[in-house]
Residue frames relative to the residue before (quaternion, step in Angstrom):
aa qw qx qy qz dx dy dz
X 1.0000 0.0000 0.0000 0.0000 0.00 0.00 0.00
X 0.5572 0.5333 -0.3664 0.5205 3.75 0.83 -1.03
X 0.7859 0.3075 -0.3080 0.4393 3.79 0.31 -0.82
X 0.4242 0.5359 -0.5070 0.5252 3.70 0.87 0.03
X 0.5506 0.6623 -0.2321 0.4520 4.02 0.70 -0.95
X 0.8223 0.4319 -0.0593 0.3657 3.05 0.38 -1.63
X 0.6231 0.6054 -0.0282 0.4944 3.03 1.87 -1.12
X 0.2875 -0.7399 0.5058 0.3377 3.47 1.78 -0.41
X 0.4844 0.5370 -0.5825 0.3709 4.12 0.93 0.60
X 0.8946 0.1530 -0.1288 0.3996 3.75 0.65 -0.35
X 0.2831 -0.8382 0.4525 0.1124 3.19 -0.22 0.98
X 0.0046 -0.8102 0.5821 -0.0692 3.91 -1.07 1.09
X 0.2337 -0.7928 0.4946 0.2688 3.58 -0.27 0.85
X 0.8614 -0.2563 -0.2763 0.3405 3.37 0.02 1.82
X 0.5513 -0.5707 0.3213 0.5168 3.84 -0.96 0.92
X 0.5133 0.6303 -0.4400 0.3815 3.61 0.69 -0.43
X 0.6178 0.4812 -0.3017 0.5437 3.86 0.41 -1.17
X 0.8289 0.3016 -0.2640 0.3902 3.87 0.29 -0.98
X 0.4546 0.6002 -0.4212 0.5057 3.72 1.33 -0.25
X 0.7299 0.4971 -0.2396 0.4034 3.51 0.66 -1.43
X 0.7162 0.5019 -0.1981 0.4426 3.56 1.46 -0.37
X 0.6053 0.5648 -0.2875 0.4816 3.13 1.53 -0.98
X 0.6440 0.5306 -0.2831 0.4728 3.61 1.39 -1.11
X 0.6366 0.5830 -0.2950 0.4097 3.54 0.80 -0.79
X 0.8692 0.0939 0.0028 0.4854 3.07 0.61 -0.99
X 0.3703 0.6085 -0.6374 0.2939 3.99 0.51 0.53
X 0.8270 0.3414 -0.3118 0.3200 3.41 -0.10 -0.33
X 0.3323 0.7319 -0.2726 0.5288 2.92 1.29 0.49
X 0.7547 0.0074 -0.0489 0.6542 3.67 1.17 -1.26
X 0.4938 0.4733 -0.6911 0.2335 3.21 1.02 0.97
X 0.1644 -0.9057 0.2893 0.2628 3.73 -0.23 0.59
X 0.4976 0.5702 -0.1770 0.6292 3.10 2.26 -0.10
X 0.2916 -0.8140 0.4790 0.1515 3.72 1.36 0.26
X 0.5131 0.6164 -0.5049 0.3190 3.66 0.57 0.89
X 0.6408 -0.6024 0.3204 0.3520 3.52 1.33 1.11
X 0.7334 0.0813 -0.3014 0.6039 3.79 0.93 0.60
X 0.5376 -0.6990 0.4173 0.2197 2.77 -1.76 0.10
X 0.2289 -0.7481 0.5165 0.3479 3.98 -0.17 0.16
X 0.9235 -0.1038 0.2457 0.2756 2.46 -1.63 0.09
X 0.7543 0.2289 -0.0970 0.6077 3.67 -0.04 -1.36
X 0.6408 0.5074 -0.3941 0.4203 3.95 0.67 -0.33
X 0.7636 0.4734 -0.1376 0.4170 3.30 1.00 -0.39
X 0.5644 0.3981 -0.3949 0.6057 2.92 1.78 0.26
X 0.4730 0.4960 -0.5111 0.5187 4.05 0.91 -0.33
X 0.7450 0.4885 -0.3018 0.3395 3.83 0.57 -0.93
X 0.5793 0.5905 -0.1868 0.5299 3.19 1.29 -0.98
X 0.7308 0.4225 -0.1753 0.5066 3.63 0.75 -0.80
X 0.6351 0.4527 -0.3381 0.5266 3.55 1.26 -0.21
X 0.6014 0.5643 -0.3608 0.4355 3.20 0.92 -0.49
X 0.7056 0.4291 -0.3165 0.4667 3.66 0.94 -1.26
X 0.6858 0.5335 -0.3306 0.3684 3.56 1.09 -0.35
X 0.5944 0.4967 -0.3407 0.5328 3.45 1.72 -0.61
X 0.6449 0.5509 -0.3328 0.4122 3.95 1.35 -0.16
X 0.5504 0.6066 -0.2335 0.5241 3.07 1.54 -0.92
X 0.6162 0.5455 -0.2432 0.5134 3.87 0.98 -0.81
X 0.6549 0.5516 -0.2333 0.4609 3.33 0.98 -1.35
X 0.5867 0.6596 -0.0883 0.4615 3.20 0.99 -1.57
X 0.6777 0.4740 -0.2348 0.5109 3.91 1.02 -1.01
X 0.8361 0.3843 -0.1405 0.3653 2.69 0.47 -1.59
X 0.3320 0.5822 -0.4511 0.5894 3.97 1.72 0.04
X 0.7121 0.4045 -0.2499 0.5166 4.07 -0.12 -1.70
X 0.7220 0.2766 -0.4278 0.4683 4.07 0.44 -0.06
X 0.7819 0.3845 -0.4206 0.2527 3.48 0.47 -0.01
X 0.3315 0.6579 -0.3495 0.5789 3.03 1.85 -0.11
X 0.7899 0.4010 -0.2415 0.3961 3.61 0.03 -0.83
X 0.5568 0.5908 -0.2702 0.5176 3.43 1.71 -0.93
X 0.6786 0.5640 -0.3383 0.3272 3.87 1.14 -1.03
């Protein structure tokens, strides 16, 4: 993910926000506990993430809209 970042293919509004996620929750979708993720783990991970941005994202556009 960091090198998707790095690459200008994924955008995150700061390395801090994704560190704080990657720690929180890798072990979580590793489900085979062998310290990475495959393939299909990494899309459940990947997809939580766009949903925990997408939330973030709402709830910015309602208070903004509330002001």
């Amino acid at each position: 993910m960091r090198r998707l970042v790095k690459q200008g293919r994924f955008v995150v509004s700061s390395e801090e926000k994704l560190g704080a996620f990657v720690d929180a929750q890798f072990k979580r979708f590793d489900v085979d506990r062998n310290q990475r993720l495959s393939f299909e783990e990494f899309l459940d991970f990947f997809g939580e993430w766009l949903d925990m941005s997408a939330l973030k994202m709402e709830e910015v556009r309602a208070e903004l809209a509330g002001r």
